[in-house]
MARPARO-597399 format. One record per atom (N, C-alpha, C): z, x, y. Coordinates in pm, whole numbers, padded with zeros to 5 digits, always signed. Each point is the difference from the previous one (the first is absolute). Layout:
ZXY ...
END
This chain:
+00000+00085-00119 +00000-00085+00119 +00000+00088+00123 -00067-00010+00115 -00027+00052+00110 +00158-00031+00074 +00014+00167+00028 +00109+00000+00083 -00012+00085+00146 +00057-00064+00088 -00039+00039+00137 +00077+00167+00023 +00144-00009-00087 +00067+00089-00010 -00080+00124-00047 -00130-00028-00071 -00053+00093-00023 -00010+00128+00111 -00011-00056+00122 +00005+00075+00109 +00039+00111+00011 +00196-00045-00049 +00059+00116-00014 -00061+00135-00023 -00135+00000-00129 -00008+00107-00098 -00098+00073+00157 -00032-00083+00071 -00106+00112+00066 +00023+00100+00038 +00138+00036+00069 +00079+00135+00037 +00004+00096-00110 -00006-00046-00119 -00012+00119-00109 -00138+00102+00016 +00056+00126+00012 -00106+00110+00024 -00044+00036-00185 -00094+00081+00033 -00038+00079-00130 -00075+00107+00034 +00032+00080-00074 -00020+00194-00011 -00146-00003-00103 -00083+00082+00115 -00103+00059-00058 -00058+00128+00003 +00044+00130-00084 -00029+00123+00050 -00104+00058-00107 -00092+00050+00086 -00147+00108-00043 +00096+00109-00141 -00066+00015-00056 +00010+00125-00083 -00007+00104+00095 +00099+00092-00020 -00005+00143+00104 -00160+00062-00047 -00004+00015+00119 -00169+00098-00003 +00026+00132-00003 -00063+00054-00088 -00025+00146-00008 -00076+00080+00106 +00024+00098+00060 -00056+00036+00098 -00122+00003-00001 -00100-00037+00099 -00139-00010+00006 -00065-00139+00009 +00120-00061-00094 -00073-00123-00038 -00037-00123+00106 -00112-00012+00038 -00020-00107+00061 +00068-00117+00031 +00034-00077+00105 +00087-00109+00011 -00120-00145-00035 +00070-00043-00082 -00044-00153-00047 -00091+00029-00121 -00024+00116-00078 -00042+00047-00147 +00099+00009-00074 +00179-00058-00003 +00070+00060-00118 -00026-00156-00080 +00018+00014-00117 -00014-00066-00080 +00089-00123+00032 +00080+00029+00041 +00143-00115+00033 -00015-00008+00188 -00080+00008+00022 -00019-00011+00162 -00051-00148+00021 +00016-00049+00148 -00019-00140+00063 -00159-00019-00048 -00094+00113+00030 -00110-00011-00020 -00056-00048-00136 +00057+00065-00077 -00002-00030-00164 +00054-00166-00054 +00063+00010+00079 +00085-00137-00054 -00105-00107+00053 -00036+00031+00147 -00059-00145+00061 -00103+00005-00052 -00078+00057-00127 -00142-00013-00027 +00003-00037-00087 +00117-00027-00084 +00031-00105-00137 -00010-00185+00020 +00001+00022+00139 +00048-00160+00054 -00236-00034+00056 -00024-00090-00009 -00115-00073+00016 +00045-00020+00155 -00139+00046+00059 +00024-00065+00145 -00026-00159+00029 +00079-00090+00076 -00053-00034+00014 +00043-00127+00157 -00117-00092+00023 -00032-00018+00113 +00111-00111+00079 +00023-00023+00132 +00116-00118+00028 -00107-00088+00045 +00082-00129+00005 +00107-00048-00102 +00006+00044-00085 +00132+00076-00041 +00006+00011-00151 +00110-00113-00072 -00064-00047-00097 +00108-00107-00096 +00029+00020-00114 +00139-00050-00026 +00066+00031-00160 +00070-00149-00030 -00067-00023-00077 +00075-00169-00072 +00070+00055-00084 +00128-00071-00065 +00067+00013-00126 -00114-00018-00120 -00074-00063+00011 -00046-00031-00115 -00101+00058-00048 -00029+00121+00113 -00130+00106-00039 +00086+00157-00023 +00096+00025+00055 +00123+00074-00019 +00085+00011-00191 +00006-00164-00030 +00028+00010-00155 -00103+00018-00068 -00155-00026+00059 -00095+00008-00090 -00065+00148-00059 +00036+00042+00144 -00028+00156-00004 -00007+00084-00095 -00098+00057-00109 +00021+00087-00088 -00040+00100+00063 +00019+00071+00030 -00073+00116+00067 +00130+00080-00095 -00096+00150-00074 +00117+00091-00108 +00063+00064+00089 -00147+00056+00118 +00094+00133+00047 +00106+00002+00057 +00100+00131+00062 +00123+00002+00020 +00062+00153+00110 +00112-00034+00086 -00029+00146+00044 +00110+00072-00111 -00001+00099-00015 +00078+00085-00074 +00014+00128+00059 +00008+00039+00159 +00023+00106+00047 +00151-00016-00027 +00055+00187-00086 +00117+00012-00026 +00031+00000+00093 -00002+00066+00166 +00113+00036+00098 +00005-00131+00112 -00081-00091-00029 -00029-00137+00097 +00061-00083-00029 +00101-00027+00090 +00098-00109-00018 -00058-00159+00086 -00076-00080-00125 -00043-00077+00028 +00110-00124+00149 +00122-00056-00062 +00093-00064+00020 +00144+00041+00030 +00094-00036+00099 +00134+00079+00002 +00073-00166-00153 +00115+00103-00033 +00063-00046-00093 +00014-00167+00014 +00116-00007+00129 +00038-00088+00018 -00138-00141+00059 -00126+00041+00024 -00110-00105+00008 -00045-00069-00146 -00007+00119-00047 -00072-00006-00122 +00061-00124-00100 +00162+00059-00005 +00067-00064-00082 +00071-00144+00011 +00012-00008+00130 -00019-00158+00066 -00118-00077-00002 -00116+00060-00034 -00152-00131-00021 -00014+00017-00128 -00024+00099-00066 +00010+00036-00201 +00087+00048-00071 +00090+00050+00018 +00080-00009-00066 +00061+00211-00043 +00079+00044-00088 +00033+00160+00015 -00122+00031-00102 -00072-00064-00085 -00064+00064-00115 -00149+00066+00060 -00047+00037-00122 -00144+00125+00025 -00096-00145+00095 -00019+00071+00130 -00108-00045+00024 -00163+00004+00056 -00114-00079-00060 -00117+00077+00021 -00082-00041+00112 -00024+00123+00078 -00091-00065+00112 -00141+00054+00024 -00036-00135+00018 -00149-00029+00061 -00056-00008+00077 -00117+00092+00071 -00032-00020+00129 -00064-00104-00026 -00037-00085+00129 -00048-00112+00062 -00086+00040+00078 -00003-00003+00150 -00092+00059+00099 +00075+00055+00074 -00087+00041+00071 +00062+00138+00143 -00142-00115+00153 +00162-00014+00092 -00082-00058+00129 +00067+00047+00077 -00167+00066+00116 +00038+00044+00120 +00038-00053+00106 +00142+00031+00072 +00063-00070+00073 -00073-00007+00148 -00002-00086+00123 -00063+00048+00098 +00048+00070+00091 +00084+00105-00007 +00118+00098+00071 -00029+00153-00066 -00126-00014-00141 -00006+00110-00079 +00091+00017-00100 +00125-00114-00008 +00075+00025-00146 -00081-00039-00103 +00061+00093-00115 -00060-00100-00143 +00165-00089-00054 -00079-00097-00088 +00045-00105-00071 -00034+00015-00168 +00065+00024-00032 -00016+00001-00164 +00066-00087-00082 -00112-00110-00088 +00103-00081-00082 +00035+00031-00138 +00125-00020-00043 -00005+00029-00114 +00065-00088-00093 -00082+00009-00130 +00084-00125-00109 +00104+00098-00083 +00118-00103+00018 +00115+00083-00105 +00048-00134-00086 -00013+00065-00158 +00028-00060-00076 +00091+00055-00104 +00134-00058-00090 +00083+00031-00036 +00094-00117-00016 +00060+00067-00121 +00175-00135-00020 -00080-00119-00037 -00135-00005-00016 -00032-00196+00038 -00016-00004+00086 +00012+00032+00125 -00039+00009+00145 -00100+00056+00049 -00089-00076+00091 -00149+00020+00074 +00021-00008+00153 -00040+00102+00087 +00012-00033+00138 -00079+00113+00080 -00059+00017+00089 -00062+00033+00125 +00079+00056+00068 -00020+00147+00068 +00057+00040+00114 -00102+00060+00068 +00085+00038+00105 -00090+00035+00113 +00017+00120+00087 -00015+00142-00018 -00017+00108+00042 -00055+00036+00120 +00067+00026+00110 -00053+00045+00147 -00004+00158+00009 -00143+00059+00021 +00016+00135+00062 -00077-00006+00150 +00082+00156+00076 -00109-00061+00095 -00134+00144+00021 -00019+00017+00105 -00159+00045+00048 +00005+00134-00068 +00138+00047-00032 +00006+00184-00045 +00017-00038-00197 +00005-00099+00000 +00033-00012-00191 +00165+00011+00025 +00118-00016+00083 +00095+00003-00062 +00069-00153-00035 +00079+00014-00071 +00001-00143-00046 +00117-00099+00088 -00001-00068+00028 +00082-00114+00110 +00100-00078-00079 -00014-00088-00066 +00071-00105-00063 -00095-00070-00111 +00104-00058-00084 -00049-00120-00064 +00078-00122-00005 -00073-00093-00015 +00058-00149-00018 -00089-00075-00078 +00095-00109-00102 -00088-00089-00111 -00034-00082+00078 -00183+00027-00015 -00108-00138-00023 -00017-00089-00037 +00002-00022-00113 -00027-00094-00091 +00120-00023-00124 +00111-00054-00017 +00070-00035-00092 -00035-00154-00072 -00025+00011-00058 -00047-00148-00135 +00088-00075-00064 +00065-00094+00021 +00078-00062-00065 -00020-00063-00114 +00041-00096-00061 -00011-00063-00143 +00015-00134+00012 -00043-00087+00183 +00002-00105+00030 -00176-00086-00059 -00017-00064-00100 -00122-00041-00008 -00083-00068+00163 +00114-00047+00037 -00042-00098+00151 +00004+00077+00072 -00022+00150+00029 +00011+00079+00116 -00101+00079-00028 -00078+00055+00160 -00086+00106-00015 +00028+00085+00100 -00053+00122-00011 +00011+00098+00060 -00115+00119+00084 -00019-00020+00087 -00079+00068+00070 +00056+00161+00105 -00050+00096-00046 +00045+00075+00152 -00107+00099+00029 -00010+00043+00176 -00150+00038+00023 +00016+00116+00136 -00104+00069-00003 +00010+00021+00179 -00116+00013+00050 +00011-00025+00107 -00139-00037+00103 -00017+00096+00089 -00101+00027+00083 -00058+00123+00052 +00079+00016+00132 +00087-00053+00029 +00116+00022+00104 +00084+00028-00071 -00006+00037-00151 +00182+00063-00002 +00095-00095-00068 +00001-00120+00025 +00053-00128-00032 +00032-00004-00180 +00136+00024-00040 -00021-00023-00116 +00087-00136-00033 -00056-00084-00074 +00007-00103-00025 +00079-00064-00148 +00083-00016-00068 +00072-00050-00105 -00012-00191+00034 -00086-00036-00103 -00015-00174+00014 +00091-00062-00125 +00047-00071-00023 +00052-00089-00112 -00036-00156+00024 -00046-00076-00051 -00011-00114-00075 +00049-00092-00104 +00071-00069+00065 +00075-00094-00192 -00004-00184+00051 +00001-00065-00065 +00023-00121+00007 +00141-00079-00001 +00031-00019+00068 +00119-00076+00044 +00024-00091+00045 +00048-00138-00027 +00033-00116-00079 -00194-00086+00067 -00048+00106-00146 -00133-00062+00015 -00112+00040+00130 +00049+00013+00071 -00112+00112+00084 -00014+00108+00013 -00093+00115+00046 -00007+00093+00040 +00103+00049+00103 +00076+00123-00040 +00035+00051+00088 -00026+00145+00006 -00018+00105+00153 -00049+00130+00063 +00121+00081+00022 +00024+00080+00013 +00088+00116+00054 -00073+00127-00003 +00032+00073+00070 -00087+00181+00027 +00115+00036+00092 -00011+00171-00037 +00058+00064+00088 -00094+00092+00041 -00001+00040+00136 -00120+00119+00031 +00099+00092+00033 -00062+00127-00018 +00041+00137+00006 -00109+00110+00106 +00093+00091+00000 -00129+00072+00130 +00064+00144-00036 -00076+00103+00025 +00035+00141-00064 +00026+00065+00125 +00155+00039+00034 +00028+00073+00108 +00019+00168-00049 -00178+00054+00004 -00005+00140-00025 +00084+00098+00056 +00027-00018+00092 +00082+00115+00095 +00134-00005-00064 +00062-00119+00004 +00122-00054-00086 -00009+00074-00162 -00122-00041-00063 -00019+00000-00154 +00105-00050-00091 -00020-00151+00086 +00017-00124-00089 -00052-00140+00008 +00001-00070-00073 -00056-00145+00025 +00080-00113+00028 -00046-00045+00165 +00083-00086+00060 -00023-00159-00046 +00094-00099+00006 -00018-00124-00041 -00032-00033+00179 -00103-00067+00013 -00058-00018+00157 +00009-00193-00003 -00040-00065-00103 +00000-00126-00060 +00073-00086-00091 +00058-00126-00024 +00000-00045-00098 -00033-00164+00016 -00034-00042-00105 +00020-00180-00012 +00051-00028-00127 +00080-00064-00016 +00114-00003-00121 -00082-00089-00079 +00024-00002-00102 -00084-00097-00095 +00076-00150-00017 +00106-00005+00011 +00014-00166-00011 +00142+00021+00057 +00018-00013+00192 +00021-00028+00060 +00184-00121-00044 -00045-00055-00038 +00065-00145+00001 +00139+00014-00074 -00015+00147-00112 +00145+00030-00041 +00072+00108+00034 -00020+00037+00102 +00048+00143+00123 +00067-00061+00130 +00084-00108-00018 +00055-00068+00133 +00143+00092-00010 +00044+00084+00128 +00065+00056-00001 +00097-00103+00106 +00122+00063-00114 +00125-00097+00039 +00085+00130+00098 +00124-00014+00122 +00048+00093+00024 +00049-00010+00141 +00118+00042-00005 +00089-00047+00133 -00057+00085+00134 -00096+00055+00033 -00028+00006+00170 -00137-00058-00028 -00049-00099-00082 -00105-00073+00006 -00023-00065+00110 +00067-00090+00094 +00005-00010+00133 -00002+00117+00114 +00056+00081+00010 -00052+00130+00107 -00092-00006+00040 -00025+00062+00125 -00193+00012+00058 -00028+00081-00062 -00164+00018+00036 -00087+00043-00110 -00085+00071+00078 -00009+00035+00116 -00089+00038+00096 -00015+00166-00004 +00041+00070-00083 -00006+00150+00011 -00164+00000-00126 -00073+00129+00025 -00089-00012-00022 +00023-00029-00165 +00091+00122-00021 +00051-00024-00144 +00094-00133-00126 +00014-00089+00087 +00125-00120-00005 -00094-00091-00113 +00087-00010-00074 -00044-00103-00137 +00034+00026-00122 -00070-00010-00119 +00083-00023-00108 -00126+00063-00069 +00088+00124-00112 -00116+00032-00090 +00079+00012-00119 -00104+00019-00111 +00087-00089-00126 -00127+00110-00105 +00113+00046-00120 -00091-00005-00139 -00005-00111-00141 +00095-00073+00054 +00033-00143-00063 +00116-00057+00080 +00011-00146-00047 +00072-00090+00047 +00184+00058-00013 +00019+00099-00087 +00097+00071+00004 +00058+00118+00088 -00126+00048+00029 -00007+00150+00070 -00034+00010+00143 +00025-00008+00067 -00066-00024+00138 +00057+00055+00093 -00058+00039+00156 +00076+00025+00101 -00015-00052+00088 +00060-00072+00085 -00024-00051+00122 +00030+00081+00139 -00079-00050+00114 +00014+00096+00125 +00025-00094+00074 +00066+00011+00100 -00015-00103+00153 +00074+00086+00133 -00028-00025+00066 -00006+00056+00105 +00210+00043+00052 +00022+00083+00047 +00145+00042+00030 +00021-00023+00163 +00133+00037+00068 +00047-00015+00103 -00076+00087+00083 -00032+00109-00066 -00033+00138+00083 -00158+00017-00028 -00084+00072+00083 -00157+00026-00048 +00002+00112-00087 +00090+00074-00008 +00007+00114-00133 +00029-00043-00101 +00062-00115-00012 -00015-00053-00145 -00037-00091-00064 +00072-00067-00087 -00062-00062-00117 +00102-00078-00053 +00015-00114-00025 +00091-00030-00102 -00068-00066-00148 +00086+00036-00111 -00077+00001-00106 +00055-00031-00098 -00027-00090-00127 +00043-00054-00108 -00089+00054-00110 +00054+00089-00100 -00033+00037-00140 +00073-00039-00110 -00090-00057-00096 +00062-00076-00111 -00093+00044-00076 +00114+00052-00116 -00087+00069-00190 +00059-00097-00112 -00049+00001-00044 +00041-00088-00140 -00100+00053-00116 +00058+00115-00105 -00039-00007-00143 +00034-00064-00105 -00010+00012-00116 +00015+00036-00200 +00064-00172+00077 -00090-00071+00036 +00071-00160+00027 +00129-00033+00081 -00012+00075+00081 +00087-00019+00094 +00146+00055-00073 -00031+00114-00089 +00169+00075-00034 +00013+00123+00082 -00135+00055+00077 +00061+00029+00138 -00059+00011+00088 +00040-00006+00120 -00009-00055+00105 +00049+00080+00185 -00046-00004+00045 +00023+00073+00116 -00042-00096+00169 +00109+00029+00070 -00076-00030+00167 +00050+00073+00093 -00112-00014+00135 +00038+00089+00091 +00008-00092+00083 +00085-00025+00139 -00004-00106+00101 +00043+00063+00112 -00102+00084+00104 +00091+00088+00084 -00152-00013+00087 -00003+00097+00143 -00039+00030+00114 -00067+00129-00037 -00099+00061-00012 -00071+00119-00023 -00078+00037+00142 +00032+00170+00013 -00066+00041+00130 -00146+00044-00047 -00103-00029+00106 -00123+00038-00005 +00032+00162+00055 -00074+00057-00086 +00019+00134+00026 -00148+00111+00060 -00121-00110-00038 -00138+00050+00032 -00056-00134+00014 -00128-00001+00000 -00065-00116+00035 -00038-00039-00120 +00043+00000-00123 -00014-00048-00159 +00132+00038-00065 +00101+00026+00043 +00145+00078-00077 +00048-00096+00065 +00074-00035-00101 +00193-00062+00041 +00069+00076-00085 +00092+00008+00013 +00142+00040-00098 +00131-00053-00018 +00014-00048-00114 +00158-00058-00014 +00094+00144-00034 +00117-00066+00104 +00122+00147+00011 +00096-00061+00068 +00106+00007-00075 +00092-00100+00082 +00108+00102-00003 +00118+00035+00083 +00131+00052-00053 +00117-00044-00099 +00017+00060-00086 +00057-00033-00151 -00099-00029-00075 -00046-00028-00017 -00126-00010-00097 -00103+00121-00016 +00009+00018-00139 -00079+00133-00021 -00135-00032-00006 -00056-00112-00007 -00098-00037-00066 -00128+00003+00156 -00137+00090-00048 -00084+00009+00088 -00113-00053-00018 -00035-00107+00072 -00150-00022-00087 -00117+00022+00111 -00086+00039+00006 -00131+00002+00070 -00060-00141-00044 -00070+00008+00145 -00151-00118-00022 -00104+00021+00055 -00083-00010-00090 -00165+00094+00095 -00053-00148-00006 -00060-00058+00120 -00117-00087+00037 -00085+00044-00022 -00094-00130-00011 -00169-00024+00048 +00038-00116+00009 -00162-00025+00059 -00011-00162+00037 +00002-00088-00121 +00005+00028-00136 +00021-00054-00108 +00094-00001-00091 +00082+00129-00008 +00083+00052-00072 +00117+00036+00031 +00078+00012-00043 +00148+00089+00030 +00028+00080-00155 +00015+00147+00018 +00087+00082-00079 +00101+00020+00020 +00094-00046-00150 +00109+00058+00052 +00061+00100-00079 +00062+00088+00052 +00021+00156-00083 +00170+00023+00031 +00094-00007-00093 +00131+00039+00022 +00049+00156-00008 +00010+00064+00130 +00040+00129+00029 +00107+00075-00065 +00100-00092+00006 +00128-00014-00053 +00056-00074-00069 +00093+00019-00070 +00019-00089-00140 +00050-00181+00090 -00027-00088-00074 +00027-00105+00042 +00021-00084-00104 +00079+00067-00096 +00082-00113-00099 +00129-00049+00024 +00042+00024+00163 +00086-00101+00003 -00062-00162+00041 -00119-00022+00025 -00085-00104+00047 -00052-00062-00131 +00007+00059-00126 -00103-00061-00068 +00030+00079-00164 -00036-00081-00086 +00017+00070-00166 -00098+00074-00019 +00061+00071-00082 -00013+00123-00037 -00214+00010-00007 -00001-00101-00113 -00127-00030-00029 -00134-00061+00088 +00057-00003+00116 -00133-00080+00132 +00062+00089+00097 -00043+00102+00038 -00035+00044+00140 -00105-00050+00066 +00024+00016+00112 -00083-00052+00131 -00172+00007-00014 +00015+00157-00007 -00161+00086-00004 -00106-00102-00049 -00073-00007+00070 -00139-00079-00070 -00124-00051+00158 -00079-00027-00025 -00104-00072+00116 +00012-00162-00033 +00017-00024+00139 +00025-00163-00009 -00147-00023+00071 -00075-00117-00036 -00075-00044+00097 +00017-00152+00083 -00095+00063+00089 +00087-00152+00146 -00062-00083-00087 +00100-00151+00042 -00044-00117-00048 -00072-00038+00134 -00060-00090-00024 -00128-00075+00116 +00121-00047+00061 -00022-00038+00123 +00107-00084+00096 -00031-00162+00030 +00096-00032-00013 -00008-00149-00028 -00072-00061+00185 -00092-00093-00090 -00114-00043+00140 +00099-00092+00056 -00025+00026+00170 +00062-00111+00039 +00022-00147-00009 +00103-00094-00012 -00003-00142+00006 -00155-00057+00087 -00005-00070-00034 -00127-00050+00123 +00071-00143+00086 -00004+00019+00132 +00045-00088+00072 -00091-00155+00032 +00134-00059-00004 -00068-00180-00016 -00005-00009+00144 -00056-00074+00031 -00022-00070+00152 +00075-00092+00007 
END
């Protein structure tokens, strides 16, 4: 099942180093070099598209097997497939319009099939990755993800719900300089069970950042506007393993940049950061903050904004 939390994984980096060259040796001829690698992958043209259902169909044998190329960091890998041997497949290689490349690749393992997505940029060094394409085992759901000649990468889902069609996508955008992939978009896929409940639900709402973002009807954060223009006041609520544990935050956070707040209160050890966009909030705990919350749900994760509720319409 498509999870928005997926987000989280985008901050995960991964290590890719050349075989040491022997003196003389030409740059982009070692066997385990960027050059070598990107010529295993098919070029090819944008739009580029990947359905789930051409992704499972995929036989393609070949595979990379460079010993010193660390396809995936641990902790990505093993959150979309699982710890066992796994084999990967190039897909295609697309040129970004900034001069990065894009490399897709199929990893399969455990029973598990999924798509990622490899950023280098204009020199071959490698940027980030984040999963493309994850496939679920929903018969009523499909899966699309793509990018278009602006850069735009696109994750679509599709399922039917109580009898109609319903859409959700998140778009993504590759901040090279950064070398990582930002969540710039979202539209939630079915809306109607993400009503966030929560005591400064009344507060104004007028700061650019002010509203409510959620990875389920359990998890969410709300923003609304504070006494002061440096801050923030803010409601965080976690709930795991069914609500056996559980965490909240209900306090005033200072804006510290023009996308930073920070919770820091005196007596309380607990630090959490929050990085904005116009879609998202990360939140990253600096400092331990299990006096706020069990053991098992920390804060850390990407929430995305919920749409804001349209105004009443006035009667005459």
């Amino acid at each position: 099942m498509y999870r928005i939390g997926l987000a989280l994984l985008l901050l995960t980096s991964v290590g890719c180093n050349d075989k040491k060259k022997t003196p003389g040796e030409e740059e982009g001829n070692s066997p385990y070099g960027f050059k070598s690698l990107t010529e295993r992958f098919r070029e090819a043209s944008v739009p580029y598209i990947l359905s789930d259902t051409l992704l499972m169909q995929n036989k393609d044998t070949s595979s990379i097997n460079f010993p010193e190329f660390t396809v995936l960091a641990d902790s990505l890998r093993q959150a979309i497939i699982g710890s066992g041997k796994v084999k990967y497949t190039p897909l295609a290689r697309v040129k970004g319009k900034g001069g990065e490349t894009y490399l897709v690749v199929k990893a399969a393992g455990s029973g598990k099939t999924a798509a990622f997505l490899m950023a280098y940029d204009k020199d071959g060094e490698f940027g980030s990755a984040m999963p493309f394409l994850v496939p679920d085992k929903d018969p009523g759901s499909g899966q699309t993800s793509s990018i278009d000649r602006n850069g735009a990468i696109t994750r679509t889902m599709t399922r039917k719900i109580d009898g109609q069609a319903a859409e959700g996508r998140d778009v993504f955008q590759y901040d090279a300089k950064a070398g990582r992939f930002d969540l710039v978009m979202t539209d939630m896929l079915d809306d109607r069970n993400l009503e966030v409940i929560n005591p400064i639900d009344t507060l104004p709402r007028k700061h650019k950042f002010a509203g409510d973002y959620i990875k389920d009807k359990n998890n969410f954060v709300s923003v609304r506007d504070s006494r002061y223009p440096n801050q923030l006041t803010v409601f965080i609520s976690t709930s795991r393993n069914d609500g056996a544990c559980k965490g909240e935050i209900k306090a005033d956070v200072l804006l510290t940049s023009s996308t930073m707040a920070v919770y820091r209160q005196g007596g309380d050890p607990c630090v959490l950061e929050m990085r904005f966009s116009s879609n998202s909030v990360v939140l990253k705990e600096k400092e331990g903050c299990g006096s706020r919350r069990g053991m098992d749900c920390v804060f850390d994760g990407t929430y995305s904004r919920k749409k804001d509720p349209k105004p009443a319409a006035r009667r005459e």
